[in-house]
C-alpha positions in Angstrom: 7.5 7.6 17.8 5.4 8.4 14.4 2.5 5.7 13.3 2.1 6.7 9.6 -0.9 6.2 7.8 -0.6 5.0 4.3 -4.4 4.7 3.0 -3.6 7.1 -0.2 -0.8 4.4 -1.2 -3.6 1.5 -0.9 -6.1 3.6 -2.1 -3.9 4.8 -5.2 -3.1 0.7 -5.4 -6.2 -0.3 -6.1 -7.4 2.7 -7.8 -10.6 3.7 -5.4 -11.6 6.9 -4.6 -12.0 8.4 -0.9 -15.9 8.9 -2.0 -16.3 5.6 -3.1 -14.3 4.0 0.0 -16.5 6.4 2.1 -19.5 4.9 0.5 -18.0 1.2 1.0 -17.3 1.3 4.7 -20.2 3.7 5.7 -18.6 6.6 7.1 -18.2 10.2 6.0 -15.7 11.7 3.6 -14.2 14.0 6.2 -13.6 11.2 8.9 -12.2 9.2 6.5 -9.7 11.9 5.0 -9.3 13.0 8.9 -7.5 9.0 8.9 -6.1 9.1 5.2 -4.5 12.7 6.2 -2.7 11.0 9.1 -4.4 13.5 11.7 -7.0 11.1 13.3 -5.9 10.4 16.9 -7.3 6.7 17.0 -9.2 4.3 14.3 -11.9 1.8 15.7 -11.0 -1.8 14.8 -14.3 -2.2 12.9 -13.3 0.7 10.7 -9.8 -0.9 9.9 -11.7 -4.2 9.3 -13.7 -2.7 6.8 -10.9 -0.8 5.1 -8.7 -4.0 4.9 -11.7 -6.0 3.7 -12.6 -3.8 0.6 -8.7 -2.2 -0.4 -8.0 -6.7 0.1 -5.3 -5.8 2.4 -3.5 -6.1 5.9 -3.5 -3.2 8.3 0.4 -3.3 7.9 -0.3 -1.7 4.3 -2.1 0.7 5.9 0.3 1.9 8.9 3.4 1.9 9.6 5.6 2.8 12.4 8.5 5.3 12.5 10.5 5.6 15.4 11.8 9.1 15.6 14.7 8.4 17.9 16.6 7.3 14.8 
């Protein structure tokens, strides 16, 4: 099983800027491109919160399972 993060579609979507995303949810550039670069091992709830709240999405834009059994 494969959860895939999609934050650079969003992001692309509503044409923000990993800085400026950074800035908006008050953590750093590198943990957030650790999440957009699919290689974070977890994501606190108030982190996806704030994502979802400024990209005005659902964390179903955001991830999206893959089951590699297939």
């Amino acid at each position: 099983m494969s959860i895939i993060v999609n934050l650079d579609v969003m992001m692309a979507k509503r044409k923000i800027s990993l800085k400026d995303l950074a800035e908006k949810i008050d953590i750093t550039n590198a943990n957030l491109s650790i999440l957009k670069n699919n290689r974070a091992k977890a994501v606190r709830f108030s982190t996806l919160n704030e994502i979802c709240k400024v990209l005005e999405c659902q964390p179903g834009d955001i991830f999206e399972y893959i089951d590699d059994d297939e």
